[in-house]
RODO-660310 format. One record per residue (C-alpha): x, y, z. Coordinates in steps of 0.1 Angstrom, whole numbers, plus 5000, padded with zeros to 4 digits. Layout:
BEGIN
XYZ...
***
This chain:
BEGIN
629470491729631570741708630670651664634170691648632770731609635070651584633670901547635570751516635470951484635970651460638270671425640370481403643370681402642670851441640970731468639970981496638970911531638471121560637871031601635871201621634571131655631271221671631871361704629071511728627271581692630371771683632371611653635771621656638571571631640671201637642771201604642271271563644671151527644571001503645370631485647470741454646970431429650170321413648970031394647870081355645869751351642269791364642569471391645469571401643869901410640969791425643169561449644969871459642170011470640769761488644469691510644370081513640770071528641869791547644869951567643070231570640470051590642769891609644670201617641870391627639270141645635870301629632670171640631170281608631470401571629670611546630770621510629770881481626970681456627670651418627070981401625970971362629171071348629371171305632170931302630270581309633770431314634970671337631670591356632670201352635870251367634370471396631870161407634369921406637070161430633570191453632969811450636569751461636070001489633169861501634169521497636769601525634469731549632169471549635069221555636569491587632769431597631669751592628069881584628370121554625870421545625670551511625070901503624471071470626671391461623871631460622871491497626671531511627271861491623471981507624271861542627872031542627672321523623672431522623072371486623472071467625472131436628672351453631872301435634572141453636572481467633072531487633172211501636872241509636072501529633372431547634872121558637772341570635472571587633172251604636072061622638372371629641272221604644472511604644772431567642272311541642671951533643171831495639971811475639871421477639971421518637671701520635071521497635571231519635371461550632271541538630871221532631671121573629971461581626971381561626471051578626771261610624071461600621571201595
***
């Protein structure tokens, strides 16, 4: 059975997620974007998110997801805001059925680029470089590029 992983790169304002699919232990690139959030009250948001996972489960048929942990940020509400756009993220996965992996930032950054605190050009690239992409992907897709490919990984 071919694993289509669906990597999310949860956020309040952006949502990234990224589709790979692992073929004969080869991953290979389905489909990456964004979810641009419109809405400026905080449910509102979070319900964006969650119909934007939704559709994009939908659309894509994964058979499994991994999602980017909580990462101590210095702004404890911007760190608020994140966990509730991953809640809402996950929250739609679980109701699609799907089994979700969670991966911290240091592991993702490790398993893609070889060390675990690159910046996000590195990751950009590798991600470019791992599923033969013409052009590098926006920083939120790539993150969540990087998310499926660390799932891959392990």
């Amino acid at each position: 059975m071919t694993e289509r992983i669906l990597g999310i790169d949860p956020g309040s304002r952006i949502t990234g997620f990224g589709i790979i699919e692992i073929q004969r232990r080869r991953a290979v690139y389905i489909g990456s974007g964004c979810i641009r959030i419109e809405s400026k009250s905080m449910p509102s948001r979070l319900q964006e998110v969650y119909i934007g996972i939704s559709q994009i489960i939908e659309q894509y048929q994964p058979t499994v997801s991994a999602i980017e942990e909580v990462f101590m940020c210095r702004n404890a509400s911007s760190a608020l805001k994140l966990g509730h756009a991953r809640g809402a993220a996950i929250v739609a996965c679980v109701q699609q059925g799907l089994p979700v992996h969670e991966y911290a930032p240091t592991k993702i950054k490790l398993a893609v680029v070889g060390k675990g605190h690159a910046d996000k050009v590195q990751v950009q690239h590798m991600v470019k470089v791992l599923l033969s992409l013409s052009n590098t992907p926006q920083a939120d897709a790539a993150d969540a590029l990087a998310v499926a490919l660390c799932h891959a990984h392990h």
